[in-house]
N, C-alpha and C positions, 0 to 999 in steps of 0.2 A: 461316126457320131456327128450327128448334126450341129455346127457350133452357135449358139445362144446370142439371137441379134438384137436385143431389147431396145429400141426407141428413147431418146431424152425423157425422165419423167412415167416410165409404166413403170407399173408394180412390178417386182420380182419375187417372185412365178409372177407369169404372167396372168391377167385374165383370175386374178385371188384377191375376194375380195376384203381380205382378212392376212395381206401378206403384211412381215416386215422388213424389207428393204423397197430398194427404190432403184432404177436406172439413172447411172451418170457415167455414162459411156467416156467420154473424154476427161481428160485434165482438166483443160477447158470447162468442162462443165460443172466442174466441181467448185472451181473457183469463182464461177457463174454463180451458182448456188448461194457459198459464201458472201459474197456481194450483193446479193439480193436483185441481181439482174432480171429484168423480165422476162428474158427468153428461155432464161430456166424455171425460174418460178411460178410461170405463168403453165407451165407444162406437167406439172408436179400432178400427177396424180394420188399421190400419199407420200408415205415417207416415214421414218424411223419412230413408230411410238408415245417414245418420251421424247419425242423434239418437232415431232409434225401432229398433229391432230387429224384423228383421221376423218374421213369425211363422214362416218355413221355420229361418230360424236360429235362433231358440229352441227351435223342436221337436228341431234337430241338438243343442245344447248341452245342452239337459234330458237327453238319449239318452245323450248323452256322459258328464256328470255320473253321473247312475244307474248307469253301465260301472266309473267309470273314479273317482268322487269318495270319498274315502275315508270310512267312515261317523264317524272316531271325534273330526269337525274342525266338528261345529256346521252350521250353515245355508250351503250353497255355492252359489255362483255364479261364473259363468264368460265369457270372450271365445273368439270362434272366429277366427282369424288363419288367414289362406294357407298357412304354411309356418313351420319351426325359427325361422329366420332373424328374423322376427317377433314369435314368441313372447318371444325372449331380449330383444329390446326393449323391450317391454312388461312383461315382468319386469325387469329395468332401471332402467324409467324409474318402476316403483312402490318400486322396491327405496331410489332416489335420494330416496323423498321417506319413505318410512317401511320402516326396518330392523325391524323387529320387528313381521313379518309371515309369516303362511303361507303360499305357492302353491307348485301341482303344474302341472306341463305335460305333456300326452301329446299327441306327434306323431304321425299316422295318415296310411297310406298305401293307396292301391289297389292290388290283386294282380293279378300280370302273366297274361296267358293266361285273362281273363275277359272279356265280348264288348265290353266297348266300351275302343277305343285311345287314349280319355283319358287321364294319368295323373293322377289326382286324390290332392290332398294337405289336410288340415286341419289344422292345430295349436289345441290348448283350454286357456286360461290357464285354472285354477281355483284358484279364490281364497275364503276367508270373505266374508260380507254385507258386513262395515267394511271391505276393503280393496277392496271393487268401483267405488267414486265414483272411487279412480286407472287401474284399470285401463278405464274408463269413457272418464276423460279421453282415453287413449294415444288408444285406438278412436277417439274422435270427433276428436279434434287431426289423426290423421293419415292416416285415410281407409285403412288398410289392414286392415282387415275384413274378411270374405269373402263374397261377392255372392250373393242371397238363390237364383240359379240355381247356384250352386255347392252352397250348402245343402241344396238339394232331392238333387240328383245325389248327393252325399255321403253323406247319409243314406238316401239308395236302397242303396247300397255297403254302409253300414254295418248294416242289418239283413239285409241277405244273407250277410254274414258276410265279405262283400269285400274290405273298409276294416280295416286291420289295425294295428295300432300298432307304429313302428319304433322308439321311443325314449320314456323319458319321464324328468321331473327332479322333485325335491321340493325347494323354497328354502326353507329358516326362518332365523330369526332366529340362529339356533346351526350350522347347516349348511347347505351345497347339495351333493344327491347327484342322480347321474345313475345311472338304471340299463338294464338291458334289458328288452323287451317280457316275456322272461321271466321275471324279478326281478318286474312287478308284482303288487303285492296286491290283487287286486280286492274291491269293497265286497259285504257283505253283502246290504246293502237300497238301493234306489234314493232317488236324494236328488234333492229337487224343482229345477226350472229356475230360470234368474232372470227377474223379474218385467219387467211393461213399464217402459223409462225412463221418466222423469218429461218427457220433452222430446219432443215430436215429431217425425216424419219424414213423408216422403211418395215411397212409393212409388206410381208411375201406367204405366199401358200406355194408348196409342194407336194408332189403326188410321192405317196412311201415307196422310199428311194429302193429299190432290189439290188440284191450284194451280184448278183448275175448280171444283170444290164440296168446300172446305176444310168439315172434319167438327166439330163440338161434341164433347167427350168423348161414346161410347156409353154408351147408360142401358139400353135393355132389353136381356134377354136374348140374343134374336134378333140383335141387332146384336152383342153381346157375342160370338156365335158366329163370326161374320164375321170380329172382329179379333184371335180370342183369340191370343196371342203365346206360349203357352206350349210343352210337350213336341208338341202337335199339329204347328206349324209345321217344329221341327228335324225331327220323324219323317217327314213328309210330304216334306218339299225334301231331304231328308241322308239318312233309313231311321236306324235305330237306331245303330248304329256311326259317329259323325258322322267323315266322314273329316278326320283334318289335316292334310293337304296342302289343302283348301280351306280351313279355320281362317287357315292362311299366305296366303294368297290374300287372304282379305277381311282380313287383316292390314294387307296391302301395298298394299290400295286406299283403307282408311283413311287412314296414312301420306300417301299420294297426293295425296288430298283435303285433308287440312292443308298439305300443302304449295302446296294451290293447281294443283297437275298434272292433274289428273283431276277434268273438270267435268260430264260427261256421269254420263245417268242410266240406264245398261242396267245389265244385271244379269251386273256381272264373274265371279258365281261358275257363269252358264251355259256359260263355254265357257272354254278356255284360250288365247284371243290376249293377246301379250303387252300389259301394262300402258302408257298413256304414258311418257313417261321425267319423271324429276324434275326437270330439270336446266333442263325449259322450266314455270316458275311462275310463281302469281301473286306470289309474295314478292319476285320482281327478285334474287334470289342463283342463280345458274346455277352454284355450286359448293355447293347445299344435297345432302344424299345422303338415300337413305330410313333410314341408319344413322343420319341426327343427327336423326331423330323418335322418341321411346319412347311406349310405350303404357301406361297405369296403370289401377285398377280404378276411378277415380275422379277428379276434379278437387283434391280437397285431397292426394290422395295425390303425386300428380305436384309440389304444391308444394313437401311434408313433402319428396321425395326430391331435388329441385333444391335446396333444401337445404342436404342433407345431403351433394350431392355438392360445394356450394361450401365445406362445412366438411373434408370429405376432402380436397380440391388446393387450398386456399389459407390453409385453419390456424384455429382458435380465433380470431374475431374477431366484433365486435359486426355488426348489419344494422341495415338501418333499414325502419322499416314505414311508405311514403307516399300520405298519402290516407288515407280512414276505410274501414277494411276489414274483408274478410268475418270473421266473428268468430274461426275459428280459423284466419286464415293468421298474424294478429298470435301467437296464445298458440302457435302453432311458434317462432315468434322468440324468444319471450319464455322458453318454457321446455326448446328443445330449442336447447343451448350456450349460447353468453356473455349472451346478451340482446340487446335493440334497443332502437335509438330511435326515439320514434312524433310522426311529425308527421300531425297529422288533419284537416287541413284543405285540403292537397296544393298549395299557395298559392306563387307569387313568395316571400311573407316566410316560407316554409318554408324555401324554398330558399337564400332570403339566409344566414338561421339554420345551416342545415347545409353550407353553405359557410365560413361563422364556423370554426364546429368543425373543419371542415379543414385549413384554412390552419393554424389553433394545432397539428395531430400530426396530428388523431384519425385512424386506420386503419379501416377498414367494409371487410366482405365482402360487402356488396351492399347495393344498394338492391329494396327487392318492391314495388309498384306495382299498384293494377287501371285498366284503360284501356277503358270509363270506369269509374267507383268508381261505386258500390253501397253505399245506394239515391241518393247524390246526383247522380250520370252526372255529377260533376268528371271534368275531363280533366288530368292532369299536362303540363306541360313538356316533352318526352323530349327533344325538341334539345338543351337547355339540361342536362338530367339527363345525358344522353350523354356532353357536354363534360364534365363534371366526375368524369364516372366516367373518363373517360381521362386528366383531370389527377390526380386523385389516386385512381388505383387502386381501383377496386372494381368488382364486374360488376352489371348491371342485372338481374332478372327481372320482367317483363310479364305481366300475369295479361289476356287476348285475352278473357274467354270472354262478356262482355258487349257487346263492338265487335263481337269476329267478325272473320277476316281476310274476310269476304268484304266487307265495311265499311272496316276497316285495316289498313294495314300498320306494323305496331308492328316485325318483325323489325329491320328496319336500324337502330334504336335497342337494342337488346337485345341481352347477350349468352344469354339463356334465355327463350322465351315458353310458357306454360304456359297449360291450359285446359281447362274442365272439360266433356267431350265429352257431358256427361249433359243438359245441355243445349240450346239452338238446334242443334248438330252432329247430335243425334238425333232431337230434337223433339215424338217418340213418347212422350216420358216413362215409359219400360217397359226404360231399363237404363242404368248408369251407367257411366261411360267417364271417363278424362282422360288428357292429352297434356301431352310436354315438348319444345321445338324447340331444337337447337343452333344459334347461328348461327355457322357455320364461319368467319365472317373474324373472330370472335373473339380478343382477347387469347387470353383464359382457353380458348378452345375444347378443345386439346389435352389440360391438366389435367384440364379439365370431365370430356370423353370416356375418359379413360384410367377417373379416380374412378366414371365412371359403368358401362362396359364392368369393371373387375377387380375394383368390390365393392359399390358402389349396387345397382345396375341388379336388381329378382328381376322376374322373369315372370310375375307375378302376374294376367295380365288371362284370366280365366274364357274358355275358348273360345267358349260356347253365346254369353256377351255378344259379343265379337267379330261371330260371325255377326250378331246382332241388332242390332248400332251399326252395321256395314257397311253392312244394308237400309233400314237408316231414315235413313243417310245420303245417300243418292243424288239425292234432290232436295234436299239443302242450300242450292245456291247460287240456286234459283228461290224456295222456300222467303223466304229472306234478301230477298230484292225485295219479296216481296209483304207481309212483315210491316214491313217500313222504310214501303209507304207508307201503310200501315194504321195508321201509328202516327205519321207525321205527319197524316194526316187527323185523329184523336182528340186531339192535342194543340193543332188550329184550331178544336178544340170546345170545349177547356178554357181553353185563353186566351180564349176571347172571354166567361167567364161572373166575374160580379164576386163572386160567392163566395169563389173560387179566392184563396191567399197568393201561390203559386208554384206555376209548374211546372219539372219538370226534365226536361231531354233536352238529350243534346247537340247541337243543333241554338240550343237557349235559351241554357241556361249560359253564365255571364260566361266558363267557361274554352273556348269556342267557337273558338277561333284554335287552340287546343292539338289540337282534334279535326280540325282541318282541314289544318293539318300534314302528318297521316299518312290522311288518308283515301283510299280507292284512288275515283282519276277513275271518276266517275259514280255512284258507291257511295252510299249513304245513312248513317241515325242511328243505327240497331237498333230492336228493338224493346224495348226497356225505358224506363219513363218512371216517375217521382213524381209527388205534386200533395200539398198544403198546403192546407188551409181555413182562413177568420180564425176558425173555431171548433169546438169537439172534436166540437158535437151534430152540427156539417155533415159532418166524417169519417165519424162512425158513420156517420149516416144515407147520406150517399153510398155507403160500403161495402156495406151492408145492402140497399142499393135496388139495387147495379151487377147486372146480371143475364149473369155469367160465373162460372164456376169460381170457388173462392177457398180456397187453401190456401197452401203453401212450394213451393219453387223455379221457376223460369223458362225463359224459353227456350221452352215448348210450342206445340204447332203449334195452340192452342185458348188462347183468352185467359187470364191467370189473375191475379188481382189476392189481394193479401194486404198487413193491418196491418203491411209488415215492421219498424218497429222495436219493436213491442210485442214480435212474434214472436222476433226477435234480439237486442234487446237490455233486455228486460222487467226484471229487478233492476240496469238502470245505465241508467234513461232519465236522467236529469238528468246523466250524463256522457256521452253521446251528444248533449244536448242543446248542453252545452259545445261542439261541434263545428258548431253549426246543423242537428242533427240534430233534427226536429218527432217527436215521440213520435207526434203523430195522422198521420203520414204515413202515405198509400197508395200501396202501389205497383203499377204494372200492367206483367206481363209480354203484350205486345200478339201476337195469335196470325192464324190465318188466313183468318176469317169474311170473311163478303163486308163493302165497306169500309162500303156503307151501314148496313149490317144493325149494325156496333159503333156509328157515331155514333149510331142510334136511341138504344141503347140508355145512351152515355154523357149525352144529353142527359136523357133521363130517372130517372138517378144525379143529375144537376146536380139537376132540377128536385126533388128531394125535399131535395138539401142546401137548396139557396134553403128550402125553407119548413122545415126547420130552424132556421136560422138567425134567420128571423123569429119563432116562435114563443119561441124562448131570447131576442128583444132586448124 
């Protein structure tokens, strides 16, 4: 197999132009990154989603700007949001932190009896330079952005003259007016875009990985041809006019698939036999419906809205954030309602602790949870978390999207499991997706569902992604086998070498009993694992020597390893560290190479840390 030579700064996949992740080949370059050095920055061809903007939606926001930004407000910049609904949020939640600010919002709509039966919607905060670090925040906090395939289509619309504007508002410090498309003043002279964030993202495409000759990201062209994922594919399989009634379709085999009902791997959108039924899953609830699954455009976004719908039907109350977790599902808690309590460690003495505070009054609207936590693969308690949410009131949410129900079953512990479908569910790394589960024998179910059906719930998931998570989901659950034991293989590699501090997987981890609880008979560990060196030169050099991919996020069906806490948590290592978090950890997202073919390669990462290490003693 050919090993994966990506350049500082390309997409991964290569040549995709809808990927997410990003090339950072070296340590170095991560740190680069972090620092906002030019030589990385300047080379960034995209990057992680919710933290780089990709370049379709900059091109739409500059477009939008230059229309729509007014000339006489300084240097502007802007967010692209789904829809109204959104925007008011975001305006909102900048409004909450600083009054004595500018922004305009112009809602935009597609015009009816133009050829394609999409109805495409965009809403554009715009804002001055200084108030963009909040409006920044909302975006990244809560994953409801607009997906870089929406952008594209959008801005098709909008130079055709399509895309029309139904509404717009102007907020200051001194007023907020709403007016009508007719009412606006448009700008004289066009006013520039905003610039790349300073934080990375990764956007990536891959071509559907074969359980027979699992692929490397594609590098040449020629092969880039093969996989390309983009307007070629819908045109080719759909014709121009993407019908939706098959959008609903691959809809509803998604659904399907989360819930464990539909395990086979044809291609639901060739024909119209009816779907399995739900009712027979892998989850063990035969009273789950496809109604108590929602679809989101993202994995944080489905957090952000689970939520918000426990704050709709149970009231202004504190959460608690358990476990060291992903970085923005905490700063939702922390700044979107009363706040939380953060236990980081996810430990029995966590638990004793917030049982403490129980007993004396304390009231919580939930407890959030990832199963296993990231980058440590702790496993929580949920039996024992369970109990205590049925003694004293509060509903659980489980973040699945590192176990995988095809691994566990978190539901019957949980009254919400959410999960980020961008993911192992897609594996392609070419579109981003998240999911929210109800579990009907819930307390809270009814409330949940009422909160989330009359005023949560927006329909936010881009249809073109739909199609594209559908196809890339069909070998999930074959997929799932072959990377669990690809990934116990690599971890009989790293235990056995005396470099190594630690490894993690749940298979290792003291909290191993917690993983085994809920693991579905025969299942395996996943594929995500850490490692620990007794010294910083042996991370570098390990990193540096592994010869796979290396950028942000997980899950892909091609291995991909990254510094993640330098990446996530680079101005708070020493409070991460507080937690047992190693600043030099590496983490590997284990993908679907042949099994010999990764140990080669991790022995020979080992072998360069070893003489690292000697050279530093």
């Amino acid at each position: 197999m050919t090993v994966p030579n990506f350049t500082l700064g390309e997409s991964i996949p290569s040549d995709t132009a809808h990927a997410v992740s990003v090339s950072l080949p070296t340590w170095r370059s991560n740190v680069g990154y972090e620092e906002g050095e030019s030589w990385v920055i300047d080379n960034m061809t995209t990057g992680y989603p919710r933290f780089f903007v990709h370049k379709s939606i900059q091109a739409l926001v500059q477009d939008l700007i230059s229309r729509y930004g007014p000339s006489d407000q300084g240097k502007l910049k802007a967010i692209a949001l789904p829809q109204a609904a959104a925007a008011k949020r975001c305006v909102d939640f900048i409004r909450q932190r600083e009054l004595d600010v500018w922004l305009s919002v112009v809602n935009l709509q597609s015009q009816p009896g133009k050829e394609t039966s999409i109805k495409a919607t965009v809403s554009v905060v715009i804002c001055r330079s200084e108030a963009f670090p909040l409006a920044k925040q909302y975006w990244q906090h809560t994953g409801d952005g607009i997906s870089s395939r929406r952008a594209d289509f959008c801005h098709k619309l909008l130079k055709e003259g399509s895309l029309a504007v139904v509404g717009s508002s102007i907020v200051s410090a001194s007023n907020s007016r709403t007016s009508t498309p007719g009412e606006m003043v448009l700008p004289s002279k066009a006013a520039k875009g905003p610039r790349r964030y300073q934080r990375q993202s990764h956007p990536q495409t891959h071509s559907k990985a074969s359980i027979d000759k699992p692929p490397s990201p594609p590098r040449d062209r020629a092969a880039a041809e093969v996989v390309d994922e983009s307007s070629q594919f819908l045109e080719e399989r759909f014709g121009r006019n993407l019908d939706l009634s098959l959008v609903t379709r691959a809809e509803s085999a998604i659904k399907r698939r989360i819930a464990g009902a539909l395990r086979h791997e044809d291609d639901v959108l060739s024909h119209t036999e009816p779907l399995p039924s739900i009712s027979t899953n892998s989850r063990g609830i035969d009273n789950l419906r496809e109604s108590d699954i929602y679809l989101f455009s993202c994995g944080m976004n489905a957090i952000f809205n689970a939520h918000r719908a426990l704050l709709g039907s149970r009231g202004q109350m504190k959460s608690v954030s358990f476990g060291f977790p992903y970085v923005d599902t905490l700063k939702i808690l922390q700044k979107f309602g009363p706040g939380c309590f953060f236990y980081g460690n996810a430990s029995e003495a966590d638990l004793d602790d917030l049982e403490e505070k129980l007993k004396l009054g304390e009231k919580l609207l939930g407890l959030f949870c990832e199963f296993p936590g990231n980058p440590l693969l702790t496993c929580p308690n949920l039996p024992r978390i369970r109990q205590l949410a049925d003694t004293y009131d509060f509903a659980v949410v489980v973040d699945e999207t590192i176990g995988t129900f095809a691994n566990i079953n978190v539901l019957q512990h949980s009254d919400i499991v959410v999960s980020s479908l961008t993911k192992i569910f897609s594996g392609d790394c070419n579109v981003m997706g998240g999911s929210a589960v109800l579990n009907p024998n819930s307390r809270y179910y009814s409330a949940l569902k009422r909160a989330l059906d009359d005023d949560v719930y927006e329909d936010n998931y881009w249809p073109e992604d739909i199609i594209f998570m559908e196809r890339n989901s069909r070998d999930f659950a074959s997929r799932v086998e072959r990377i669990n034991t690809n990934s116990e293989a690599i971890c009989e590699v790293l235990l056995s070498s005396s470099t190594l501090k630690r490894v993690y997987y749940p298979k290792y981890v003291e909290s191993k009993p917690n993983y085994e609880a809920v693991r579905v008979p025969g299942a395996g560990y996943g594929g995500l694992l850490s490692v620990t060196f007794k010294e910083k030169a042996q991370s570098v050099a390990f990193y540096d020597a592994l010869a796979t991919a290396k950028g942000p996020s997980l899950g892909t069906n091609f291995t991909l390893t990254s510094p993640y806490v330098v990446l996530a948590h680079y101005n708070e290592l020493d409070w991460a560290r507080g937690f047992g978090v190693d600043p030099d950890l590496v983490r590997v997202s284990v993908g679907l190479e042949q099994t010999n073919h990764l140990v080669e390669i991790f022995k020979t990462a080992l072998t360069a840390a070893e003489k690292a290490g000697k050279e530093t003693s």
